[in-house]
C-alpha positions as CSV (number, residue, x, y, z in Angstrom):
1,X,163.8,61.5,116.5
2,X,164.1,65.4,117.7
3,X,167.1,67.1,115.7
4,X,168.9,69.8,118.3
5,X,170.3,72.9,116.6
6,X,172.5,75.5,119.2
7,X,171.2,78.9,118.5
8,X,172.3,80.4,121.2
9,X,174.7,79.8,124.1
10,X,176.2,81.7,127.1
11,X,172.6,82.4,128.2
12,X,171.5,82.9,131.6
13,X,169.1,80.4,132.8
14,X,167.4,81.1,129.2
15,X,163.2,80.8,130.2
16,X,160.0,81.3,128.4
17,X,161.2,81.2,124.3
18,X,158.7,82.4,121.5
19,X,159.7,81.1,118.1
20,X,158.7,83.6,115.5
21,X,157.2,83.5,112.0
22,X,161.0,84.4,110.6
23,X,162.8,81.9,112.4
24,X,164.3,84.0,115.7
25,X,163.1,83.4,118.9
26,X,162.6,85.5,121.8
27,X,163.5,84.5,125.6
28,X,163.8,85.5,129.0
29,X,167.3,85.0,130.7
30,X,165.9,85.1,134.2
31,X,169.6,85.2,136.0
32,X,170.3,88.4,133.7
33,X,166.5,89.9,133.8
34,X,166.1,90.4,130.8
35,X,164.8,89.8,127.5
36,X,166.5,88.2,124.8
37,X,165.7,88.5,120.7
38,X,167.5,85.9,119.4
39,X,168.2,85.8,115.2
40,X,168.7,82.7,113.4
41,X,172.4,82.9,112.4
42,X,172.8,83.6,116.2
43,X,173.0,87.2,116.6
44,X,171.3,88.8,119.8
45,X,170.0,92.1,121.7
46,X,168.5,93.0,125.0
47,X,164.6,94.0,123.9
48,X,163.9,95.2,127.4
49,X,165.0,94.8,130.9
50,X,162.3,94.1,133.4
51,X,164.2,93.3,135.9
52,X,162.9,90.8,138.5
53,X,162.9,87.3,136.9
54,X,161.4,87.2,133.5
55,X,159.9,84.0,133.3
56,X,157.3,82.7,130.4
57,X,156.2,84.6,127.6
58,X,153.7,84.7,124.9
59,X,152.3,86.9,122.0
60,X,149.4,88.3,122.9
61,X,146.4,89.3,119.7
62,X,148.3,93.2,119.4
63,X,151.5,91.5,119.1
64,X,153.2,92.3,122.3
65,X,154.4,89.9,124.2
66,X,153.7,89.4,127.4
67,X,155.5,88.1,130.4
68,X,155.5,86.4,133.8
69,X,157.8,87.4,136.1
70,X,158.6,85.7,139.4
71,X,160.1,89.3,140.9
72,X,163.9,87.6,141.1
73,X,165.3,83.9,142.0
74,X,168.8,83.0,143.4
75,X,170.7,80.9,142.0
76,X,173.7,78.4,142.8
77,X,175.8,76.6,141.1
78,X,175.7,72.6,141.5
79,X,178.3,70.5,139.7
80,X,179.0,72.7,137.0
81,X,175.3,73.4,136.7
82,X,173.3,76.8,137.4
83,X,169.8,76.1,139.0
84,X,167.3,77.9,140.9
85,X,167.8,78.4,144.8
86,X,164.5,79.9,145.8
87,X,163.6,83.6,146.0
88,X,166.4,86.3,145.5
89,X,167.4,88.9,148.2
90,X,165.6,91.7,146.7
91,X,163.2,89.9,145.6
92,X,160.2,92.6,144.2
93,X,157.2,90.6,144.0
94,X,155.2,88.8,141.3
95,X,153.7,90.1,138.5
96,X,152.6,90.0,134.8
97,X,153.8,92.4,132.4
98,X,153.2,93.8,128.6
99,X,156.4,94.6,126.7
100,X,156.6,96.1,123.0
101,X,158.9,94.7,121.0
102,X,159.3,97.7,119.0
103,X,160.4,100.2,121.6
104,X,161.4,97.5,125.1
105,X,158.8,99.4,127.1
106,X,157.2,97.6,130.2
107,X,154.1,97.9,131.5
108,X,152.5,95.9,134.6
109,X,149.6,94.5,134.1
110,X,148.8,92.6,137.2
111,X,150.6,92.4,140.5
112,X,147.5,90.4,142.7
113,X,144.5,88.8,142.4
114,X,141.2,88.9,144.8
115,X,143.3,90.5,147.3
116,X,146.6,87.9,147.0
117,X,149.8,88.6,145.7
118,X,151.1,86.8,142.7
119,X,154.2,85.6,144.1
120,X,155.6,83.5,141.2
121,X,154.1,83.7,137.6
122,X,155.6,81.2,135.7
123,X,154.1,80.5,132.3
124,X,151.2,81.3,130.4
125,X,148.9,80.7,127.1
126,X,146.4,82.7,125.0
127,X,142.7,81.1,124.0
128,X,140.9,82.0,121.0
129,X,139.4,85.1,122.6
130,X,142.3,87.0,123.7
131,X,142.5,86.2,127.5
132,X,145.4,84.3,128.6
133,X,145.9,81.5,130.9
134,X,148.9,81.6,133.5
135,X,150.5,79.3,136.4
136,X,151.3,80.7,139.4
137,X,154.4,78.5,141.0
138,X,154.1,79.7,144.8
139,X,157.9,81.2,145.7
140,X,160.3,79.3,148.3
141,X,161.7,81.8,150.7
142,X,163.6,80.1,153.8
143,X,161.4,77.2,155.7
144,X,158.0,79.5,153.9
145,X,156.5,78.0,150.5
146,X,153.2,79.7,148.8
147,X,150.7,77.2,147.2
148,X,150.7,78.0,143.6
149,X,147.4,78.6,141.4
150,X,146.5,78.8,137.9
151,X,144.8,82.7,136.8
152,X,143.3,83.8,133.9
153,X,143.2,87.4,132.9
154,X,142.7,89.5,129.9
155,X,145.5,90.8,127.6
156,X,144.9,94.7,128.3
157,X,145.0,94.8,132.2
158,X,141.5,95.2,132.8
159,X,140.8,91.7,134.4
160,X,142.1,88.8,136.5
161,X,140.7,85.5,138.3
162,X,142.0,83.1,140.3
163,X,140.6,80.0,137.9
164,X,142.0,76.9,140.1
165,X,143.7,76.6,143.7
166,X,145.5,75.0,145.1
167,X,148.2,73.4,142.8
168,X,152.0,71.7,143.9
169,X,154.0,74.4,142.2
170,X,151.7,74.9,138.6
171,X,154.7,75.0,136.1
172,X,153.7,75.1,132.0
173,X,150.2,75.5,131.0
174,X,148.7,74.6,127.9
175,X,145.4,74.8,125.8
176,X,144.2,71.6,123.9
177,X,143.0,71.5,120.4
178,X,139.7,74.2,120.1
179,X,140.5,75.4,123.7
180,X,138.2,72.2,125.7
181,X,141.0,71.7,127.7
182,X,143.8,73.1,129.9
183,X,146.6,71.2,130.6
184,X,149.1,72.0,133.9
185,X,152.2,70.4,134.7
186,X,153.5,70.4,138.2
187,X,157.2,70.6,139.1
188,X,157.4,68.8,142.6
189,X,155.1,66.0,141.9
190,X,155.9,65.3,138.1
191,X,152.2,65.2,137.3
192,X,150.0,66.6,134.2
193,X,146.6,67.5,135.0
194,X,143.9,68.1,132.9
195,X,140.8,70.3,133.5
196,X,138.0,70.7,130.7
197,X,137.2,74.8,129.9
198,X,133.9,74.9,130.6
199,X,133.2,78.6,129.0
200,X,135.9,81.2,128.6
201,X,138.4,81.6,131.5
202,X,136.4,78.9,133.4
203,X,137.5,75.5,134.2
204,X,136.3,73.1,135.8
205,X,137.3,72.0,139.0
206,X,137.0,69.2,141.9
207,X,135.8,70.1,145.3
208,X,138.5,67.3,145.9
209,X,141.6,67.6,148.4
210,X,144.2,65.6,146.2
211,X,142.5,65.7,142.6
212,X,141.6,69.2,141.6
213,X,141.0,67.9,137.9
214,X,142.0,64.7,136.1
215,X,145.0,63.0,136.2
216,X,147.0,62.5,132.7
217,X,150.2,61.4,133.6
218,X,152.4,61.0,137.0
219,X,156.7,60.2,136.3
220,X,157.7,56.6,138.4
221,X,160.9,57.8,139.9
222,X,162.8,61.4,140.5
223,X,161.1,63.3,138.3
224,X,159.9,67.2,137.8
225,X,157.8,68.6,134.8
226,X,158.5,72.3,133.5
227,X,157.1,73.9,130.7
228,X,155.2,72.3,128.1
229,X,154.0,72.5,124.0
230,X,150.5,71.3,122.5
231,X,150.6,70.0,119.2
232,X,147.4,70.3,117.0
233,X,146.3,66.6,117.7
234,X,146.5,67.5,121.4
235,X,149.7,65.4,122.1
236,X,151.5,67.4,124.8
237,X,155.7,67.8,125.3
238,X,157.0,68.5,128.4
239,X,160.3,69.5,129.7
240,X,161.5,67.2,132.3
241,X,163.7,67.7,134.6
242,X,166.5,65.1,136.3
243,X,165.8,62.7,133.5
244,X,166.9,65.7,130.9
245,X,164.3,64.5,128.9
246,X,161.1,65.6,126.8
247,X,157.9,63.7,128.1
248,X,155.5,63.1,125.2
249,X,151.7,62.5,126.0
250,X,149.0,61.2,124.4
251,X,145.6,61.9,125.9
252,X,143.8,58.8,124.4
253,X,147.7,56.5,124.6
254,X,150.1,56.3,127.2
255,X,153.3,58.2,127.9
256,X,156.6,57.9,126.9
257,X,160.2,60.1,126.4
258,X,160.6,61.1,123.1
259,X,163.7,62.1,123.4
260,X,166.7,62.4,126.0
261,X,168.7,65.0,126.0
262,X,172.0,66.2,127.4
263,X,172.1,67.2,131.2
264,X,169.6,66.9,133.7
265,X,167.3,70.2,133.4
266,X,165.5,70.9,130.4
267,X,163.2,73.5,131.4
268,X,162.2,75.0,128.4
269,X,159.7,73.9,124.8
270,X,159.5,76.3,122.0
271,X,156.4,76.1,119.5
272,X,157.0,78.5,116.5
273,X,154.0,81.2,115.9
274,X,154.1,80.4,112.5
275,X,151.8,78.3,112.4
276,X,149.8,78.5,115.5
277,X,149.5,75.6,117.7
278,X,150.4,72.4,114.6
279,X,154.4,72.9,114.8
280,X,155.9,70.4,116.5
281,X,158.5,71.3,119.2
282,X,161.5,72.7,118.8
């Protein structure tokens, strides 16, 4: 059974948390774009302010973390419940950024790749060499939708490749044990997809219309994935929406919910850095 402890409340649509070595965490409150340090009695400050919508972040290998943001999302309220309405107004374009949690200063990394604006980075992970994997949702904006993609690029600005298009809005993004793997959830279609790193920041992928890699999992029923959390023995969690559960999968076993939690949109895992990748989620 998964024990739930309130850190933190009165968040706006709270995104992206890191769990640190001394217990706090640090999220993105994409309504509020910003970024949150969060201490473990509860205590909170603004560590930068983007602006945009902060998304997912990770600690890169200097220790900064680093951030996709989706350039700004509107929001509505639904039954008491704040969710996501499509692209905001102002709306400033996608784009990955390195902030320093010493000082809250921003730097953009990358804005486009081959030629193509990011429109919607959404979450991302680090490999053993210091590049980073990241999804690429696609961005709703009226009747218009952008297919969404999965990138990898390296942590210091200097490179960027569109590793694996097209993808149903690519949500969380994952690495399984010693890197062989990438794992992708989608949001529309509730599906986990695997594709096997072939070298670093190369996967491989179908020439196939519907199956780009292999299929681990697809949700009977209304169902949406969000982000997700390896643990060492490559079982993967994943945030699911509607149900407002936690999906846990087993490559070599079937699925199952692990847990059900209260409402219907839990977007968000948190594995603590303490221990690299053999916490369980949190």
């Amino acid at each position: 059974m998964i024990r739930c402890m309130v850190m933190a409340e009165g968040l706006r649509f709270p995104e992206g948390p890191v769990g640190l070595p001394d217990g706090s965490v640090s999220l993105s409150e994409i309504a509020a774009r910003r970024v949150t340090h969060i201490l473990p009695d509860g205590r909170r400050r603004t560590l930068a302010e983007p602006g945009g919508g902060p998304n997912g972040l990770a600690v890169g290998p200097d220790g900064a973390l680093h951030s996709c943001n989706g350039g700004g999302t509107r929001f509505r309220n639904r039954g008491g419940i704040t969710e996501p309405f499509g692209a905001s107004d102002d709306w400033s374009g996608g784009r990955v950024e390195r902030i320093a949690p010493a000082t809250g200063r921003v730097e953009r990394l990358y804005e486009s790749c081959g030629g193509h604006a990011l429109s919607s980075p959404n979450d991302l992970v680090f490999d053993a060499g210091g590049g980073f994997w990241f999804s690429n949702l696609g961005k709703v904006s009226g009747r218009q939708r952008d297919l969404g993609g999965v990138h990898h690029a390296r942590a210091d600005g200097s490179g960027i490749t569109e590793a694996i298009f097209p993808m149903e809005a690519p949500n969380g993004v994952g690495l399984l044990p010693g890197d062989s793997a990438l794992v992708v959830a989608e949001t529309i279609t509730g599906r986990l997809w695997h594709f096997e790193v072939t070298a670093p920041g190369v996967a491989r992928v179908a020439d196939d219309r519907w199956a780009k890699g292999a299929l681990m999992v697809g949700l009977p029923g209304l169902a949406g994935f969000d982000s997700l959390a390896v643990q060492a023995d490559g079982t993967v969690y994943i945030a699911t929406l509607v149900t407002g559960g936690i999906t846990r999968v087993q490559p070599a076993r079937s699925c199952g919910h692990s847990a059900v939690l209260c409402g219907w949109m839990v977007v968000v895992i948190v594995v603590s850095v303490s221990a690299a990748r053999d916490d369980r989620p949190r």
